[in-house]
C-alpha positions, 0 to 999 in steps of 0.5 A: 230483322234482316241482320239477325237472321244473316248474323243467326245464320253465319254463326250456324254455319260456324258452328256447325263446322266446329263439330267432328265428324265421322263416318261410320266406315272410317273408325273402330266403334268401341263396344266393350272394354276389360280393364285387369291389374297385371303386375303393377300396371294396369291392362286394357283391352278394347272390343272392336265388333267387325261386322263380315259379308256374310251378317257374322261379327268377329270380335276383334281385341286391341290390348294396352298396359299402363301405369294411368288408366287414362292412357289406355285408349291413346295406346291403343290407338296406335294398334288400330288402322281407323281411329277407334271411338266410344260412342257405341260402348256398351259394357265395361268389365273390372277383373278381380284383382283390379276390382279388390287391390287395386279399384275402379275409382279412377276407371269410372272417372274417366267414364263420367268425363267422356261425354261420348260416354251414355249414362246407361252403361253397364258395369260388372266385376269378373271372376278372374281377369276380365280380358277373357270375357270380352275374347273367343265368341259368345253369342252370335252378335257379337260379345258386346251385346251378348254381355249387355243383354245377359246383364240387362234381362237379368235386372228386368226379369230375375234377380240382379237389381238394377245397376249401371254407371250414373246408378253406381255413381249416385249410389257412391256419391251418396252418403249413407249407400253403398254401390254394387254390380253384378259379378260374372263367371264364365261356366264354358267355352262360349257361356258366362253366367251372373254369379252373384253380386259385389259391394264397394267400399272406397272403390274396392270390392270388399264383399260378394253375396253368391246367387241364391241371395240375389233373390233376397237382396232384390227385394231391400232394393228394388222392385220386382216385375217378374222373378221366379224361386223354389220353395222346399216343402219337405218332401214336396216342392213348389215353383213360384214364379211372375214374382211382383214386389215392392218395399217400404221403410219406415224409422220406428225408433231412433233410440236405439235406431231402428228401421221396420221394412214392409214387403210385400209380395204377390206371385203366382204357384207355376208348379207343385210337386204334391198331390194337390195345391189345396188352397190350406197348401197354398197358406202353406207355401205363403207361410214358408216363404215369409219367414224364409224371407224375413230370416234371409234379409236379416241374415244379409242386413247383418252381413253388411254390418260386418263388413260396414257396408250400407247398400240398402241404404238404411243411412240415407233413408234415416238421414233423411228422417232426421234433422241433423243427421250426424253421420259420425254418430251413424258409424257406430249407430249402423253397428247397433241398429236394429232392423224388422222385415214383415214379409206379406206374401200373397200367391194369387194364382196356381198352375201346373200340379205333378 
């Protein structure tokens, strides 16, 4: 016994001095990478957060071109007086042109090999080329977090569904779904905001659906715990807000395919601009935004067919419906299937009447 536990502890020691160390004042911690198609060639840029005497962060940007994605982070060591790791990355941005002619395909390997790299990553496209997001100032936290946090709250509050790198990559893996990320804009010197969402096929964006659709899209592929949106009555309008949903599908016909999508909704009226939010106004406003509802993630469900992309994920939820799923035959059944929203909307509370 005495033998295994010298032997334990050798081996413990051994490798304990394999492990690379390094201390926090000896590297640059990367917190952030935008990755634009210049030319022919690919350009990265790294986000170094510097952390100054008085708690301030500058942002400080180390810039690489190449003709391999790969290459980016060994280039632009040679730009760094500490070697510069990932282990604190929080968001990678993709330009616009990289995003549509080029892909992302080869990036987000190179992320999933990392092992430095966390699951939890967030991703997002931009509008024009991405180094000008991560550069100037934005928040007083420096850019990396500004970046994450509008992203994060945005998932977990409002209308963009959840998304990061394992979701985007489990998302492409699978048969029968399309991967999406939230697309952002920048609207001034030290603002951005999140201007709709982009659709993947092959890596490529080949589609983006603007802000005012989020809200219906969320609702085929995600679960609502808060949301807030306006409801146009006419001459009156009604604000609701504390939005809670949840969907479910159900495969009501195979011949012609066709899927039946159940949501329901239960919000809260926040504010009304009419004279009195009488319980039949309520019934009202209930009405309006079902069939606005049901008419919007139909309009959606068409404009994906047309672009033949699924990411709702109808394909995976009827292969895994049925035996023997072909999904040659899916490509010409996706074209043809029929889709049913019921919206079941419920307004439990009011507020705030004008």
């Amino acid at each position: 016994m005495k033998s295994i536990m010298i032997s334990l502890l050798i081996l413990t020691t051994v490798l304990v001095g394999c492990v690379q160390k390094e201390i926090l004042d000896d590297v640059n911690l990367e917190t952030g990478s935008a990755y634009d198609y210049v030319g022919d060639k690919i350009r990265g840029t790294a986000l170094i957060p510097i952390y100054l005497p008085d708690k301030a962060v500058e942002n400080k940007t180390f810039t690489a071109s190449s003709m391999l994605s790969r290459d980016f982070l060994r280039d632009v060591q040679r730009q760094s007086s500490d070697p510069i790791v990932t282990g604190s990355l929080k968001v990678v941005l993709f330009g616009e042109r990289l995003a549509r002619k080029k892909g992302i395909l080869d990036l987000i390997d190179s992320f999933q090999r990392d092992p430095s790299v966390g699951a939890g990553l967030y991703l997002a496209v931009t509008e024009g080329e991405a180094k000008d997001f991560v550069e100037g100032q934005f928040g007083k936290r420096g850019n990396a977090v500004y970046l994450s946090n509008l992203i994060r709250h945005n998932m977990k509050t409002k209308d963009v569904p959840k998304t990061n790198l394992q979701r985007f990559l489990f998302d492409f893996n699978q048969l029968g779904k399309t991967p999406y990320l939230p697309q952002l804009r920048k609207i001034g010197k030290d603002q951005i905001e999140i201007s709709g969402i982009s659709f993947f096929r092959y890596g490529k964006v080949v589609e983006t659906i603007p802000a005012e659709k989020m809200f219906y899209f969320k609702l085929l592929v995600d679960k609502y715990s808060q949301g807030t949106l306006k409801v146009n009555m006419g001459k009156d309008w009604a604000a609701i807000e504390s939005i809670r949903s949840k969907y479910k599908m159900r495969l009501s016909s195979r011949d012609p395919v066709t899927v039946n999508v159940q949501l329901k909704i239960k919000a809260i009226l926040n504010e009304y601009s009419g004279n009195r939010a009488t319980p039949k106004e309520i019934k009202e406003i209930e009405k309006k935004l079902q069939k606005k509802i049901e008419v919007e993630c139909k309009k959606l469900t068409k404009r994906f067919r047309e672009k033949n992309i699924d990411p709702v994920g109808y394909g995976h939820f009827v292969k895994s419906n049925t035996r023997q799923f072909n999904f040659k035959q899916w490509a010409t059944d996706y074209q043809n299937l029929k889709v049913n929203v019921h919206a079941d909307v419920a307004i439990t509370e009011s507020g705030v009447i004008e």
